[in-house]
C-alpha positions in Angstrom: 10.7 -20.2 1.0 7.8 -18.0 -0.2 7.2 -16.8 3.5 10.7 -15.9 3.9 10.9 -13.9 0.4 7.5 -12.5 1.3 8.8 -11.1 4.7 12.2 -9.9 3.3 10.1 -7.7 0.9 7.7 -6.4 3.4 11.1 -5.4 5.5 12.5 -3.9 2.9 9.0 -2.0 2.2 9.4 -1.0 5.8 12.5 0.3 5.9 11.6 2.5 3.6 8.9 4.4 4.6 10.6 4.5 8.2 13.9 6.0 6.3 11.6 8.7 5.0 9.8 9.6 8.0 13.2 9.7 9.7 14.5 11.8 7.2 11.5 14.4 7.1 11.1 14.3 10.7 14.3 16.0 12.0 15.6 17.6 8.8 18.5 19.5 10.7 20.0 16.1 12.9 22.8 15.2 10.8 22.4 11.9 13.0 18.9 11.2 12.0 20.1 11.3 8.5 22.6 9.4 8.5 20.7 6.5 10.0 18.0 7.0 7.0 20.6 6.2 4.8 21.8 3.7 6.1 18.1 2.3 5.9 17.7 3.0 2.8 21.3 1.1 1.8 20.0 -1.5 3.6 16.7 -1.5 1.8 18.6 -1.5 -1.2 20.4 -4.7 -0.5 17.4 -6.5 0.3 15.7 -5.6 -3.2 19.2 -6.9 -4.8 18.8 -10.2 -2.4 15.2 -10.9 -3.9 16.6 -9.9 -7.6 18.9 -12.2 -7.7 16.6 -14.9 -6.0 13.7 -14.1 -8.1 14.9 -13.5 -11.3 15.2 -16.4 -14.1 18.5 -17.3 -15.7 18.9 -18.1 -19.7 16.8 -21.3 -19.2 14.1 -19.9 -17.4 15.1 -21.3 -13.7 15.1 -18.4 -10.6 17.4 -20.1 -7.2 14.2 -20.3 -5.3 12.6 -23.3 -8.3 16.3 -24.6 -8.1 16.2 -24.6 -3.9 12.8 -26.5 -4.1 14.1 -29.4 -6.3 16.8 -29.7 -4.5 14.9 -29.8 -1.2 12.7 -33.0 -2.5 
C-alpha cells in the first residue's frame, strides 16, 4: 500500500510540473491551456485521494493502518 501511495504522489508531483511547462510553453494555444488545467484538476484530486487516505481520524487511525488490519 505504501508503493501505491508513493506512486500516486509522485504522479501527482508530475502532473504538475508538466501542467506548468504546458502552460508556459504555448502561452497563446487556448488548447494547451486547457489541457494544463485539466492536469492540474487532476493533480488536485490525487492530493485529496492521499488526504483522505493519510490523514488520522479522532482516534488517531488513517484508512491505510485500517486497510492493513484488515488485510491480516
Amino acid at each position: 500500500m505504501d508503493l501505491i501511495l508513493s506512486l500516486v504522489m509522485l504522479a501527482a508531483i508530475v502532473l504538475v510540473v508538466g501542467a506548468v511547462w504546458l502552460w508556459r510553453r504555448d502561452p497563446a494555444d487556448g488548447r494547451a491551456r486547457k489541457q494544463a488545467l485539466l492536469m492540474l484538476v487532476l493533480a488536485g484530486v490525487m492530493a485529496a485521494n492521499l488526504a483522505v487516505w493519510l490523514i488520522p481520524d479522532k482516534n488517531g487511525a488513517d484508512l491505510q493502518d485500517r486497510a492493513a488490519e484488515l488485510s491480516e
